[in-house]
C-alpha positions in Angstrom: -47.1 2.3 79.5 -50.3 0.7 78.5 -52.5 -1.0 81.3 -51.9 -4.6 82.7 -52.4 -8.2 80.9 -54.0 -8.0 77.4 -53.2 -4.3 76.2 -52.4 -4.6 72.9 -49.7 -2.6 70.9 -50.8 -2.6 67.5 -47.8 -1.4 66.2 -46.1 -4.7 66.8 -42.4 -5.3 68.7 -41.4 -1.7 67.6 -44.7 0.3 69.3 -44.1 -2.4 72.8 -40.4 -1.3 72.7 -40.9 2.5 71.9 -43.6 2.8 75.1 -41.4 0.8 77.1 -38.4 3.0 76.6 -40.3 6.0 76.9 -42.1 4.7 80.1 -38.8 3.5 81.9 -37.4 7.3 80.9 -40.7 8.8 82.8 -39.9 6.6 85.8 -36.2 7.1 85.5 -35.2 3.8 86.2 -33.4 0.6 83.9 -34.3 -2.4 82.6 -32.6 -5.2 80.8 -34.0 -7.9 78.5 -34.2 -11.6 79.2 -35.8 -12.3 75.9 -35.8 -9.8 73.1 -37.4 -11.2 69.7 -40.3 -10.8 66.9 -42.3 -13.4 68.7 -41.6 -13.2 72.8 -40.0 -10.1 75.0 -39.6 -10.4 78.7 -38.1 -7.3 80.5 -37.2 -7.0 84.4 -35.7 -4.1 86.0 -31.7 -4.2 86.0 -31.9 -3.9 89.9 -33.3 -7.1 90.4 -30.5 -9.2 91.4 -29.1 -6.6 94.0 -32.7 -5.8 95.4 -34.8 -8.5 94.6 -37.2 -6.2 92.6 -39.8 -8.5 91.4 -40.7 -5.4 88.4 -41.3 -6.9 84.8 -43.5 -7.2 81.7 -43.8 -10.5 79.5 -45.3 -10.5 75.8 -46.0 -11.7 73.0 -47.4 -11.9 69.6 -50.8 -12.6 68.9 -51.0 -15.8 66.2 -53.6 -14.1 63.8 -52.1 -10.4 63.7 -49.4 -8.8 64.5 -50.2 -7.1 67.7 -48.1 -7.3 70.7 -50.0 -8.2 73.8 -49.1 -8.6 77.4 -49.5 -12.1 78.8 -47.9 -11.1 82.5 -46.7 -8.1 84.3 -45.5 -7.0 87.5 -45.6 -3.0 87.3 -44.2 -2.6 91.4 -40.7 -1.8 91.8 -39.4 -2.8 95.9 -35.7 -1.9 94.4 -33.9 -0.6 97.5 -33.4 2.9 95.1 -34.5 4.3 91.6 -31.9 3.7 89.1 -31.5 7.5 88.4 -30.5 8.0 85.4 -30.0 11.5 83.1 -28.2 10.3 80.4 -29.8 9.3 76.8 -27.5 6.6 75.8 -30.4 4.2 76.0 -32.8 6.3 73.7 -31.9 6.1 69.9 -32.8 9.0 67.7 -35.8 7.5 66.5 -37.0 7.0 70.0 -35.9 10.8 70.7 -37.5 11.9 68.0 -40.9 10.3 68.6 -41.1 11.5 72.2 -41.2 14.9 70.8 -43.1 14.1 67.4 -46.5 16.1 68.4 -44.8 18.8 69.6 -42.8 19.7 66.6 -46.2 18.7 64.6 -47.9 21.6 67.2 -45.1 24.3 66.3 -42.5 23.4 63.8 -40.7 26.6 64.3 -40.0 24.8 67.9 -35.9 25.9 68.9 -33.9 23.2 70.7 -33.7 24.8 74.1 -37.6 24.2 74.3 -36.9 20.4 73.6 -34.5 20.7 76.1 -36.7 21.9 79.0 -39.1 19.4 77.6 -36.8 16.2 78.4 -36.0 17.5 81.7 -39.7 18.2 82.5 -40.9 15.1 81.2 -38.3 12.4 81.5 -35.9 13.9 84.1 -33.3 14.0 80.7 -30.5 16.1 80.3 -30.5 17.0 76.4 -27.3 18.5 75.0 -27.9 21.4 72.7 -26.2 19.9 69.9 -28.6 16.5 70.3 -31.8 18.6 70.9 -30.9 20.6 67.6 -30.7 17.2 65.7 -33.6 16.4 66.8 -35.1 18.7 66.1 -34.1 18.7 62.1 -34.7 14.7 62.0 -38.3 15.1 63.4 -39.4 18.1 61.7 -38.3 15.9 58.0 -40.0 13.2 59.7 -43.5 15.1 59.9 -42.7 17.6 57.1 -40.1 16.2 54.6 -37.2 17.3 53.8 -36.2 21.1 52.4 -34.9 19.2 49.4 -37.9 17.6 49.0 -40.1 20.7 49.5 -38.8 22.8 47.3 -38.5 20.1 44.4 -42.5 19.9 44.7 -42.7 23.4 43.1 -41.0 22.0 40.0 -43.8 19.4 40.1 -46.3 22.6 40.8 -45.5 24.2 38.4 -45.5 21.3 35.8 -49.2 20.2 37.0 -50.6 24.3 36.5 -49.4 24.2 33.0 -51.3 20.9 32.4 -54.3 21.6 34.3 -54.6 25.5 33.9 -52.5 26.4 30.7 -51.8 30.1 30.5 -51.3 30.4 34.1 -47.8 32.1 35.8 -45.2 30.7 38.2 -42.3 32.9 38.8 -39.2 31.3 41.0 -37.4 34.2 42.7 -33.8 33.3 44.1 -31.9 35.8 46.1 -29.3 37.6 43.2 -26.8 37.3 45.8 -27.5 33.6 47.5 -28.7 32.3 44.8 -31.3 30.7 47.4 -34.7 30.5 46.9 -36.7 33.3 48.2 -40.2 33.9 47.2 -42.5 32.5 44.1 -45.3 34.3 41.9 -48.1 32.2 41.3 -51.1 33.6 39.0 -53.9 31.5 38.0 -54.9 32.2 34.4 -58.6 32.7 35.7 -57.1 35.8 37.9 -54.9 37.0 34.9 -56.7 39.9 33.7 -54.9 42.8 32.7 -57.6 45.1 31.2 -61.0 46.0 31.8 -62.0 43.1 34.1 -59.0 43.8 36.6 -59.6 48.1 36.7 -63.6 46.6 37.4 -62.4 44.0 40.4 -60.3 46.7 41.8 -63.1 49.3 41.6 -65.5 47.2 43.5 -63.2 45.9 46.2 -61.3 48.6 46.8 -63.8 51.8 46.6 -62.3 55.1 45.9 -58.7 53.6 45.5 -56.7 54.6 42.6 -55.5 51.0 41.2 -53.6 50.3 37.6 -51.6 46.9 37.5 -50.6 44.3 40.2 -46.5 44.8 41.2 -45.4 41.5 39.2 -47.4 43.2 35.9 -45.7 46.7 36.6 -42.5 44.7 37.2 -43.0 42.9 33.8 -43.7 46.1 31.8 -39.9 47.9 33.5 -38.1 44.5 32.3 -39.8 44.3 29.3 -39.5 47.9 28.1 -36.2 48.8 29.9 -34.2 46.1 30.0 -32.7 45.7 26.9 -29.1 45.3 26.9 -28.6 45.4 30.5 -26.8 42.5 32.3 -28.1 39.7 34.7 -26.6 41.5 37.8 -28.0 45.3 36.6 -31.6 43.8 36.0 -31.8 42.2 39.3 -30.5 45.4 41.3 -33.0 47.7 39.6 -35.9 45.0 40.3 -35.5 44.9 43.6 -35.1 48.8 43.6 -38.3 48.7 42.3 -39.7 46.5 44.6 -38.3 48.8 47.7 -40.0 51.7 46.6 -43.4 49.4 46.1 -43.3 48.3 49.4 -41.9 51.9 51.0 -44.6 52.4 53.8 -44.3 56.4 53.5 -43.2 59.3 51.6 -40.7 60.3 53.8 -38.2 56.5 53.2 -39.5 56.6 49.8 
């Protein structure tokens, strides 16, 4: 939580109730609401009544913004105990999912039992599995977007290359079994040179290298020249025969 009278929360209501959540989950205790609105919130601890614990927070809206700033506070608990608490019934996902947003920012790849250890280090939460996977998928849309989303921008890719550099190559490569996406070709057509000036490129980078065509132009030349007649399913399985043997490290598995 923020300092004492007059921090701000520029995000409004929403940031003032977000901090306040997340700081009564650090401090593991509960709080209740005397006054909850867009203009005024007043919070005290929920253990006031049974141990006169004089804890609470007052704020309000400032008239020429929408910032939230607090007029009166009273951050020292004298409840007779800490209202332990382990559960996350009072944190809704967006709240979850904001308490680990830079985190999953920092390593999307992030699995749920590290979210897990996370809460419990940091909040004194116990996280089910099933909740900390969920979270993990809801924030990692939040900071990423969705897969659907994702993958429809390579539609949108490939429809701004042909505008902006006609003659250049996008190849989408699903899985022949899946059906799923797996990898995509992409060839500028200022890099698209099959003759002289790609044997020249190669023979400067890559002294004393034997070099003829890239894999996808090889690839293009067995399809094109081969591949008559032959099914879907048959071109596909000798495609990615070809691509095994390409990418066979040694003589040996080739």
């Amino acid at each position: 939580m923020k300092g004492g009278v007059g921090s701000e929360f520029h995000g409004g209501v929403v940031e003032f109730r977000h901090e306040l959540i997340k700081y009564s989950s650090q401090n593991r205790f509960k709080f209740k609401y005397l006054r909850n609105d867009y203009r005024y919130i007043h919070v005290i601890c929920i253990e006031s009544d049974n141990c006169d614990c004089d804890w609470f927070i007052k704020t309000k809206r400032k008239k020429l913004d929408s910032h939230f700033i607090i007029s009166e506070v009273q951050l020292i608990h004298k409840c007779c105990s800490k209202v332990v608490t382990n559960d996350t019934k009072s944190l809704g996902p967006r709240i979850i999912s904001k308490l680990v947003l830079q985190s999953v920012r920092a390593n999307p790849m992030i699995c749920p039992k590290k979210i897990i250890r996370i809460f419990k280090d940091s909040y004194g939460i116990d996280l089910t599995y099933s909740k900390a996977y969920r979270t993990v998928e809801r924030t990692r849309e939040i900071v990423f977007g969705s897969y659907d989303e994702s993958y429809d921008q390579i539609k949108w890719y490939y429809a701004a290359m042909e505008i902006t550099n006609p003659g250049s190559v996008v190849i989408l490569e699903p899985n022949p079994q899946t059906h799923h996406f797996e990898r995509v070709f992409i060839a500028f057509k200022a890099c698209i040179d099959r003759n002289y000036g790609l044997m020249s490129a190669f023979s400067l980078v890559f002294e004393q290298q034997v070099h003829f065509f890239c894999l996808y132009h090889l690839l293009s030349n067995l399809k094109g020249r081969f591949f008559t007649g032959w099914t879907n399913s048959q071109r596909f399985n000798l495609g990615d025969l070809f691509k095994e043997c390409a990418y066979t490290p040694n003589l040996k598995i080739f």
